[in-house]
C-alpha positions, -999 to +999 in steps of 0.1 A: -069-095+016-050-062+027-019-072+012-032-085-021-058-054-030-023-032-019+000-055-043-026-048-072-033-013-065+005-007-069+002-019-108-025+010-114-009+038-090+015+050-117-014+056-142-038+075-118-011+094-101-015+128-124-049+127-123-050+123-088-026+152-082-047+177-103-072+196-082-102+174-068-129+184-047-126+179-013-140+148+005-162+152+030-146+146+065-162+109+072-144+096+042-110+116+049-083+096+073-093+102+112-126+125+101-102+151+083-082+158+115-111+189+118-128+198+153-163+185+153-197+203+157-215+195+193-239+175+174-213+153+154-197+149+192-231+139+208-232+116+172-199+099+185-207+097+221-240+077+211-219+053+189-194+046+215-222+038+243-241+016+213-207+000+210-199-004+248-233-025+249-233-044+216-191-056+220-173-072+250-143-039+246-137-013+224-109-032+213-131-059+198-156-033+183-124-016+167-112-046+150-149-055+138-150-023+119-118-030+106-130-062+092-159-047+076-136-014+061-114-041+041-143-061+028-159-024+014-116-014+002-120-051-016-149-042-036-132-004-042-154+016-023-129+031-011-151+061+004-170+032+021-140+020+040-124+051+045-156+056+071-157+022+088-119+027+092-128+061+113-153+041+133-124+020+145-103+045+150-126+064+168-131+034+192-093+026+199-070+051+182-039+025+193-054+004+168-025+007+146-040-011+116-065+024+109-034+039+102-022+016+081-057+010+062-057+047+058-023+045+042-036+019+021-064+042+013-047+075+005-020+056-017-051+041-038-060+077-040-034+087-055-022+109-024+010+089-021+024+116+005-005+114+030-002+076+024+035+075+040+022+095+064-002+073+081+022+046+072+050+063+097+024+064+122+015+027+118+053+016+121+054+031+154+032+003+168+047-022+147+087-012+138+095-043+124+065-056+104+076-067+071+046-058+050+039-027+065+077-021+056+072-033+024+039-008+015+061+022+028+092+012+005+063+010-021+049+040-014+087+059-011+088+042-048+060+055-065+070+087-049+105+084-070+086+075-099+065+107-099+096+136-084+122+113-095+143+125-065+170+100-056+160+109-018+130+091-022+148+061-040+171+057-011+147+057+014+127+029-008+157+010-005+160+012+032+127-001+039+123-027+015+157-039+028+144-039+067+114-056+054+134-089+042+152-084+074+119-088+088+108-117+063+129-130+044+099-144+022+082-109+018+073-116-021+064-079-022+090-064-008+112-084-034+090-075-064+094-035-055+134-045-045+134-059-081+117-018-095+144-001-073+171-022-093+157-013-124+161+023-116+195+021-106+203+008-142+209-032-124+191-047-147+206-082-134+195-079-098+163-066-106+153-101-129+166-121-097+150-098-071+118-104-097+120-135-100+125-150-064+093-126-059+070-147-084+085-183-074+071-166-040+041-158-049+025-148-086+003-117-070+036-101-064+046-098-105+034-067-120+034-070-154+036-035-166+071-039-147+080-068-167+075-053-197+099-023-192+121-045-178+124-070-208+126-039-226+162-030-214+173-064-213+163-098-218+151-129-194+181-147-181+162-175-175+147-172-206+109-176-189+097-140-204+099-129-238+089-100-258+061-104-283+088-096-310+119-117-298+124-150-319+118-182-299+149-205-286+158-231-316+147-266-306+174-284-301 
């Protein structure tokens, strides 16, 4: 479920970006990646110590108990409480801070935010656990994308580039990586590779195509398989 609520999130980024950039009140720590990096009060310690030993009894390992939490943080980030499962991803961190899937749920988290430079943050610190895993590649190169769509700094193009490439190193069937391979085309002006790259994608799987992509790209030029059409282009003659 990760990967799809990610791929969809990606579609809306671009419109919530601004609005997510413009001062916002601050969350309160609980619901802010790894309780807001903040030093705790003795009571919110004594709080965590009597979670752990609840934990220690209720769970064969913290390990376990971590990856429980996890579980329930994606099924509240399914339903878009994303407050919700920022917390139950701090309870499994708090248990096993190795767990390198917090830092990648609060990537997932901060992106959907609209904090696309916190999100690449905790995505680094994922993909030192897990160098070569193709998705988490893939949501970085995403993330370096939406970044270059908002400073429109060719650094951040590049870097998209990089890790979307490493990520179909990883897997070469990585839909995702080849639907944001097919955006990173398009804003190189190669329109050409970014159909193909767009295409191979979708034959991959249809959760990949964002449609607000398609658009723009049939905008500056046309289908070569003919499978997408503008509203206002003429259909083929039969023959």
């Amino acid at each position: 479920m990760k990967r799809i609520f990610l791929a969809a999130a990606t579609i809306l980024l671009g419109a919530s970006m601004s609005f997510a950039q413009e001062q916002q009140p601050e969350l309160p720590p609980k619901v802010r990646p790894m309780f807001g990096q903040v030093a705790k009060t003795d009571a919110e310690q004594k709080a965590d110590e009597k979670f752990l030993t609840s934990c220690d009894k209720s769970f064969e390992s913290r390990t376990e108990a971590s990856n429980f939490f996890m579980e329930r943080g994606w099924e509240f980030m399914n339903e878009g409480q994303v407050d919700t499962a920022v917390y139950r991803f701090n309870l499994a961190w708090l248990l096993n801070p190795d767990n390198y899937n917090t830092y990648w749920a609060f990537g997932v988290a901060e992106y959907n935010r609209g904090n696309v430079g916190d999100a690449i943050g905790m995505f680094d610190r994922a993909l030192k656990y897990q160098p070569n895993n193709s998705f988490l590649l893939s949501d970085i190169g995403s993330a370096y994308l939406q970044q270059y769509i908002a400073d429109k700094k060719k650094k951040n193009l590049k870097q998209a580039a990089a890790l979307l490439d490493r990520s179909l190193k990883a897997d070469p069937n990585n839909a995702f990586a080849m639907a944001n391979l097919a955006q990173v085309h398009f804003h190189n002006k190669k329109y050409a590779e970014a159909w193909d790259y767009l295409h191979r994608g979708r034959d991959l799987n249809i959760m990949s195509l964002d449609y607000n992509f398609l658009s723009d790209l049939m905008a500056r030029m046309p289908d070569p398989k003919g499978m997408f059409r503008l509203e206002t282009e003429a259909p083929a003659p039969a023959n």
